[in-house]
C-alpha positions in Angstrom: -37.2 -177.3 32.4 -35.7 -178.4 28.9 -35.7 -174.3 27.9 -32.7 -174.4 30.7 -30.5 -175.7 28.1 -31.4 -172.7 25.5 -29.7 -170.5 27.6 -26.0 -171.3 27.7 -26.2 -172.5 23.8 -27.8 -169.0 23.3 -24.4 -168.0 25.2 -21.6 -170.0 23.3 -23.6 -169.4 19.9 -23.8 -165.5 20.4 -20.1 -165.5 21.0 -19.1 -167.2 18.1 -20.9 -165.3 15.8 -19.7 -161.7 17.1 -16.5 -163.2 16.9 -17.1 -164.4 13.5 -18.6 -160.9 12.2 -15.1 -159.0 13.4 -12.9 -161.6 12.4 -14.4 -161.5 9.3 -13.8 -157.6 9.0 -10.4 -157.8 10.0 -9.5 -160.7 7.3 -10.9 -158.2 4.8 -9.1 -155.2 5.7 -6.1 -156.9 6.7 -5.9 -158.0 2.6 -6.0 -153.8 2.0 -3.1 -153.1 4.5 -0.6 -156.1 2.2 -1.8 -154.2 -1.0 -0.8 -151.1 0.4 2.4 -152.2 1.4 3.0 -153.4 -2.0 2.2 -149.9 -3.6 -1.1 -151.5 -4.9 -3.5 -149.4 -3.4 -2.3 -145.1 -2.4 -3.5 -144.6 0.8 -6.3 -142.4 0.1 -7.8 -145.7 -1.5 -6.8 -147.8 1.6 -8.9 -145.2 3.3 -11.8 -145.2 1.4 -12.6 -149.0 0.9 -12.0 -149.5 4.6 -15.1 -147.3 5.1 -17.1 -149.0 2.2 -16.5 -152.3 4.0 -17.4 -151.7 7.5 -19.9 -149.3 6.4 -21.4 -152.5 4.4 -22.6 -154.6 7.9 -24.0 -151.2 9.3 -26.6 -150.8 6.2 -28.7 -153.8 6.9 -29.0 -152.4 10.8 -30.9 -149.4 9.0 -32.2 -150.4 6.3 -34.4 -153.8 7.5 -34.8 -152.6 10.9 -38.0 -152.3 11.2 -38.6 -156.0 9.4 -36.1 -157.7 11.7 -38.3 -156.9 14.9 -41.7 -158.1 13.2 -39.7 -161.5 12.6 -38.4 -161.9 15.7 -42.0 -160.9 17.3 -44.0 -162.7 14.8 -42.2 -166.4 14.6 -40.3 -168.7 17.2 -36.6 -166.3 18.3 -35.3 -169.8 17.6 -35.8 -169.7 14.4 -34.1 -166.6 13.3 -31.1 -167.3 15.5 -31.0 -170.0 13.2 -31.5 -168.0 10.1 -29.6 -165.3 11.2 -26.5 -167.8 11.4 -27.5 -169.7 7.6 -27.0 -166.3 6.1 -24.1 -165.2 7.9 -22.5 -168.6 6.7 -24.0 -168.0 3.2 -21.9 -164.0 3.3 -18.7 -166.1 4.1 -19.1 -168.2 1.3 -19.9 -165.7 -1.0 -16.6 -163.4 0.1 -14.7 -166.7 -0.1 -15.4 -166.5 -4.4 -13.5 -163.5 -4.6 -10.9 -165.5 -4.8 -11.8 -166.3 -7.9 -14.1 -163.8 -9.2 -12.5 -160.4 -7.1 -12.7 -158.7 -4.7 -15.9 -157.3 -5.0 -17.2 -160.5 -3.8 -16.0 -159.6 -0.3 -18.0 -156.9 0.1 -21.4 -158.6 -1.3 -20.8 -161.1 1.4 -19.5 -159.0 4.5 -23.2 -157.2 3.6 -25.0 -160.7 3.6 -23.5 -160.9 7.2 -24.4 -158.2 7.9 -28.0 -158.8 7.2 -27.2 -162.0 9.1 -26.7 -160.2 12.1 -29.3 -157.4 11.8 -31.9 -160.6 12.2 -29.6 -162.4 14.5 -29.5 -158.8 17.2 -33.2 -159.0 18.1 -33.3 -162.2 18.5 -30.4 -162.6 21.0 -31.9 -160.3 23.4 -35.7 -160.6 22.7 -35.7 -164.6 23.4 -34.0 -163.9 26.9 -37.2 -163.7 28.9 -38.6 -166.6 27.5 -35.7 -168.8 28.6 -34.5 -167.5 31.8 -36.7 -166.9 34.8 -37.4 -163.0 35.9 -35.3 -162.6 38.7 -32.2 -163.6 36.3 -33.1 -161.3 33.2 -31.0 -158.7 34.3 -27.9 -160.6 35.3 -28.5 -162.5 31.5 -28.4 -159.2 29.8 -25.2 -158.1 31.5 -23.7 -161.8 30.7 -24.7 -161.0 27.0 -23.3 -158.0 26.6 -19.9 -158.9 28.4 -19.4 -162.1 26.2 -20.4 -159.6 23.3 -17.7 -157.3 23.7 -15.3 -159.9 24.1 -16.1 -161.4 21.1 -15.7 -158.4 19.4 -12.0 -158.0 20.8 -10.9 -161.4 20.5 -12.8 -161.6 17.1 -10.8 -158.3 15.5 -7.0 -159.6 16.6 -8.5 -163.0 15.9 -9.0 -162.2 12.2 -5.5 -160.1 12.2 -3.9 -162.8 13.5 -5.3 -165.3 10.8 -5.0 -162.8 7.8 -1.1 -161.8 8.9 -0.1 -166.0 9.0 -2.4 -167.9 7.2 -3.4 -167.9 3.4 -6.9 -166.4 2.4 -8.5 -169.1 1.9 -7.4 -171.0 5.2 -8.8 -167.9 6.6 -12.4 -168.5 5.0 -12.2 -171.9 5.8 -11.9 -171.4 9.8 -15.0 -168.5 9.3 -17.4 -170.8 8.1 -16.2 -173.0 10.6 -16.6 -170.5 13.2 -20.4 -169.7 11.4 -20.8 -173.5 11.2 -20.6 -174.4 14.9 -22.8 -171.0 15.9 -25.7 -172.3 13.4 -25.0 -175.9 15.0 -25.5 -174.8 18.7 -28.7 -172.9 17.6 -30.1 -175.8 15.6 -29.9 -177.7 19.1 -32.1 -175.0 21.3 -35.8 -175.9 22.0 -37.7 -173.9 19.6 -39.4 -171.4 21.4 -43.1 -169.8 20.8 -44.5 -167.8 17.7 -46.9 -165.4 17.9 -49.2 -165.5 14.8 -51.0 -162.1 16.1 -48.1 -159.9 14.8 -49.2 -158.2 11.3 -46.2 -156.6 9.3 -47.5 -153.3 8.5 -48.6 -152.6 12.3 -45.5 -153.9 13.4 -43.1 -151.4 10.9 -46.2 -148.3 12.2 -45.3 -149.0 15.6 -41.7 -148.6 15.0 -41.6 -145.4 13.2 -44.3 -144.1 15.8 -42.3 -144.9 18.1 -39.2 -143.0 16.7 -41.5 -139.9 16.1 -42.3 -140.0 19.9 -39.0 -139.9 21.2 -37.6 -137.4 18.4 -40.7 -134.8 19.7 -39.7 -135.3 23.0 -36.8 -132.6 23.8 -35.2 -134.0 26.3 -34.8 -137.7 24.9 -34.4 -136.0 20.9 -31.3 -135.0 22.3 -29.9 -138.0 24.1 -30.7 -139.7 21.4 -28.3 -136.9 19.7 -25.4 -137.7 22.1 -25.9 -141.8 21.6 -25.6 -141.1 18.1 -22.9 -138.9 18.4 -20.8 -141.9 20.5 -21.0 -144.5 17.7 -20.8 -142.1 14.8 -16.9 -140.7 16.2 -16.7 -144.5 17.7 -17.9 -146.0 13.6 -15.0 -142.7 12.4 -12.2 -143.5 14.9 -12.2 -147.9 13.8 -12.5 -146.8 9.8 -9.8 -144.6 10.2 -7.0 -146.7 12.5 -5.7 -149.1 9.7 -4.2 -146.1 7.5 -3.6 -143.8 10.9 -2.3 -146.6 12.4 0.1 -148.1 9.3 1.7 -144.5 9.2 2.4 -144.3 13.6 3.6 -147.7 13.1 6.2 -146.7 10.5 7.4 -143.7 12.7 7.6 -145.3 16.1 8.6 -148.8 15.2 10.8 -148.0 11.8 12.7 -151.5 12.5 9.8 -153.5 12.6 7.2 -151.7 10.8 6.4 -154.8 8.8 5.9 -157.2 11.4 2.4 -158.1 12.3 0.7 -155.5 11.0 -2.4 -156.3 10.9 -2.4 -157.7 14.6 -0.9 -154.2 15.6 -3.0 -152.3 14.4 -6.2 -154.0 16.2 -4.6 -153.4 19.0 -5.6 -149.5 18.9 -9.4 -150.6 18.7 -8.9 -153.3 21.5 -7.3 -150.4 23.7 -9.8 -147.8 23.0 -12.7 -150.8 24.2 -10.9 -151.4 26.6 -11.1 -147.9 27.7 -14.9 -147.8 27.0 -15.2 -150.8 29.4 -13.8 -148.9 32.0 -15.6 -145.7 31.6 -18.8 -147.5 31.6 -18.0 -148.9 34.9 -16.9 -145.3 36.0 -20.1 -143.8 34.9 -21.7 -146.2 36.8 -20.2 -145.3 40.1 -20.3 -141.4 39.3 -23.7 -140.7 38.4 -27.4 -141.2 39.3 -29.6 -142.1 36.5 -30.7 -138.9 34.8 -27.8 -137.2 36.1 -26.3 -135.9 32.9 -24.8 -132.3 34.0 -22.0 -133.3 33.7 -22.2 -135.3 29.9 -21.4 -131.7 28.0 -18.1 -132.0 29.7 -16.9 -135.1 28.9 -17.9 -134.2 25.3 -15.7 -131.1 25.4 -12.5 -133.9 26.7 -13.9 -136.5 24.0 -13.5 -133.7 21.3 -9.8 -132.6 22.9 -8.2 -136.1 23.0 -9.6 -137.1 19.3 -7.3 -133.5 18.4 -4.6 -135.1 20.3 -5.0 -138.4 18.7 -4.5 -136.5 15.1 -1.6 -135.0 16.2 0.4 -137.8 17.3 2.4 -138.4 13.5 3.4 -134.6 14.2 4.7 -135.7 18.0 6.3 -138.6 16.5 8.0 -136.9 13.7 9.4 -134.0 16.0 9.9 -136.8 18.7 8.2 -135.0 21.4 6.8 -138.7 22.2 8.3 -142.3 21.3 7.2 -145.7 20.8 3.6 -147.1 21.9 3.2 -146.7 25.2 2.0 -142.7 24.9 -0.6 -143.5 22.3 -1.7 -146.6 24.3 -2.0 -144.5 27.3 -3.9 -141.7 24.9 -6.4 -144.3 23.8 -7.1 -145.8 27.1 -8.3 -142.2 28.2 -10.0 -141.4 25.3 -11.9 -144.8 25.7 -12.7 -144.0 29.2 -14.1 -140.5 28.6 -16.2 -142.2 26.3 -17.8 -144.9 28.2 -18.5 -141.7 30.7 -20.4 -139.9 28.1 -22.6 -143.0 26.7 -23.7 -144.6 29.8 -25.4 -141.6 31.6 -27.4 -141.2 28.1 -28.3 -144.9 27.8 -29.3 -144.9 31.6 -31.4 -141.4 30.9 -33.2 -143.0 27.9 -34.2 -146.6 29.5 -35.4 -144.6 32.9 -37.3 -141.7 31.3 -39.3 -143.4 28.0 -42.6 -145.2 28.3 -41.8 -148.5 30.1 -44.4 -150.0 28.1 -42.6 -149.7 25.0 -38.7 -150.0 26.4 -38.1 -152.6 23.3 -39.1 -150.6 21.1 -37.2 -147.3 22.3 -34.0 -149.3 22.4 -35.1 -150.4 18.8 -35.3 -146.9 18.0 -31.7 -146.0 19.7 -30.4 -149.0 17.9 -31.4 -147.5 14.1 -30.7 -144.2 15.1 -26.8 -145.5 16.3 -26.7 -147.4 13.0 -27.8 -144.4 10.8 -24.7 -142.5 12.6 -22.3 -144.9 11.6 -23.4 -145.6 8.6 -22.9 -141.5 8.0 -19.4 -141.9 9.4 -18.8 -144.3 7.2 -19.9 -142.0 4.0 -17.7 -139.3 5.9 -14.6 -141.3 5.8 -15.3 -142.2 2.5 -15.6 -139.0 1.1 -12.5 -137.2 3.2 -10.0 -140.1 1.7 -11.4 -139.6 -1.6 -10.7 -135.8 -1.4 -7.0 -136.4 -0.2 -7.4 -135.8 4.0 -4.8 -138.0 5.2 -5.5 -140.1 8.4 -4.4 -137.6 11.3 -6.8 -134.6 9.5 -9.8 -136.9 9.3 -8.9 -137.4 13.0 -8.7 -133.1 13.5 -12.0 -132.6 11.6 -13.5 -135.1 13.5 -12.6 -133.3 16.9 -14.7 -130.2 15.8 -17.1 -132.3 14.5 -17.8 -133.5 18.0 -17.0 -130.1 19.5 -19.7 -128.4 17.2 -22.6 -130.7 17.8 -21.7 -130.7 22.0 -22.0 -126.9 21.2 -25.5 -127.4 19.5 -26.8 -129.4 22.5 -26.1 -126.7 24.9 -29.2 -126.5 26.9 -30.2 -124.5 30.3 -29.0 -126.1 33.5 -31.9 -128.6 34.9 -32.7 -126.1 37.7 -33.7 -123.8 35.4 -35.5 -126.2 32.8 -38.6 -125.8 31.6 -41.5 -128.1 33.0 -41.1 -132.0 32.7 -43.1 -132.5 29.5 -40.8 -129.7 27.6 -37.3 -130.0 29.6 -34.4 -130.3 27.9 -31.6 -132.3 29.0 -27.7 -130.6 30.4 -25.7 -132.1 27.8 
């Protein structure tokens, strides 16, 4: 009975921390957008760093994978909840001396939390079935998630909010704070059971076996392609909104182009999740698990409305559209085809990989989804420091996505080859 209590610390804890990992982000990038606007930085540099930053909590996911799930299997999930949370609030104090030391100090410590969170992750979701009964698990997953995603919202305008009206350092001061109370509420959970069985170097074999597996296996190689694909033009389109979104803001808002920026701004990534929420639902209403006929399709209108999306400077400038409300609209659809297209491949891949090993095979997903953004991020990095304005790194994006939905073109499933070869309709 006293693991009850795990559970709803395990709720407020996660929560704070998401919120703490995008708050963090946006205190960072909000700094680049005032720089800007003082002439500081050109925006080809405002591009670039933004992608070296966010691209700097992403390497850890890839990078000590495999480590992070022998911890969390080998010693108490209690344990690295609470170490995940000591090196996040370590990362915060660390970005907090580049207030004295520069700015580089920032990114050393958005990467410490970052490796904060890559040991926190497993953790979260692994210690679930050892604190809440069976029947429950699935309900706990879904309550997990939905507090995860709200963090993530609240977290981003959270930090633009802070950054726009508060000095820096206030601003580092409520993040550790924010840290401080998540590492508390973990330090109060009943430590949970180790398991001393777990060796290291069959622990990392079973995860790259594991990877092989599903990349030999045709049909779940490429949903694993079209889950990449999601969070690499997801990782491109959140890089790429503070400099789009500084030069809609000056065309559709001239009078008040300097007001709030910051909070503005994350309110295109708060639509588009939004969007994503709803699609996910949709998806689930639509379609039958394993049903993905119809996921080529909703690549083809992902690829479309990301065009659209680099267009809109052009539509403002000849004022074929005004003000916010179109480009709200435009990300609240693109949002929604999104969630279509990422659920029905999530669903495939959970129903149709050895059951035995699901933990593993969303392990896999996990580094493979990483990997992707982590490339978007390199992609961003390199198209500000060519010149590509905003919009165009939005328009090579769009055949980006319509090139690799090309290269996934497959025969329709009545028509696929036997089980153990068939490839999947996306």
């Amino acid at each position: 009975m006293h693991m009850k209590r795990n559970y709803p610390l395990l709720l407020a804890s996660q929560f704070l921390g998401a919120f703490g990992d995008n708050a963090m982000l946006a205190v960072i990038l909000g700094q680049l957008v005032f720089l800007r606007k003082e002439g500081q930085l050109t925006g080809g540099q405002l591009g670039a760093m933004n992608a070296l930053y966010t691209s700097l909590f992403f390497v850890p996911y890839v990078v000590l994978a495999p480590l992070a799930g022998f911890l969390n299997d080998r010693y108490a999930k209690t344990s690295w909840l609470l170490g995940g949370n000591v090196i996040k609030l370590t990362g915060t104090a660390v970005a907090g001396l580049s207030l004295w030391l520069g700015g580089a100090w920032q990114g050393i410590g958005y990467c410490l939390v970052g490796i904060g969170g890559c040991i926190y992750s497993p953790a979260k979701y692994g210690i679930l079935p050892e604190i809440v009964e069976r029947e429950r698990l699935v309900k706990a997953n879904g309550l997990v998630e939905l507090l995860t995603v709200v963090a993530i919202l609240t977290g981003f305008v959270g930090g633009a909010a802070m950054v726009d009206t508060l000095p820096v350092p206030g601003c580092y001061l409520i993040l550790m704070g924010i840290f401080g109370v998540s590492l508390i509420l973990n330090a109060c959970m009943v430590r949970t059971p180790s398991n001393s069985r777990v060796e290291l170097q069959r622990s990392v074999d079973a995860f790259f076996a594991n990877l092989g597996n599903l990349l030999e296996n045709p049909r779940l190689f490429r949903v694993l392609c079209g889950t990449g694909l999601f969070w690499f033009c997801g990782a491109v389109l959140k890089m790429n909104f503070q400099p789009w979104g500084l030069n809609v803001i000056d065309l559709a808002n001239r009078a008040e182009a300097n007001l709030y920026l910051n909070m503005r701004i994350s309110l295109y990534v708060v639509w588009l999740t939004l969007g994503i929420v709803a699609g996910s639902l949709l998806a689930g209403q639509l379609h039958r698990v394993g049903d993905l006929r119809f996921t080529r399709r909703y690549g083809w209108l992902l690829a479309g409305l990301v065009e659209l999306l680099g267009l809109v400077e052009l539509l403002l400038s000849a004022e074929f559209i005004r003000g916010q409300v179109p480009i709200v609209l435009m990300l609240l659809a693109m949002g929604t085809i999104a969630g279509c297209f990422l659920i029905p491949l999530n669903a495939a891949l959970q129903s149709e990989c050895d059951q035995a090993r699901l933990g593993k095979t969303i392990a896999a997903q996990n580094f493979i989804d990483n990997l992707a953004m982590v490339g978007a991020g390199a992609l961003v990095f390199v198209a500000n420091r060519a010149g590509i304005r905003p919009s165009g790194i939005f328009l090579w994006l769009a055949a980006l996505v319509a090139l690799v939905v090309i290269a996934l073109k497959v025969p329709p499933k009545e028509t696929a080859a036997p089980a153990d070869d068939f490839e999947p309709d996306i």
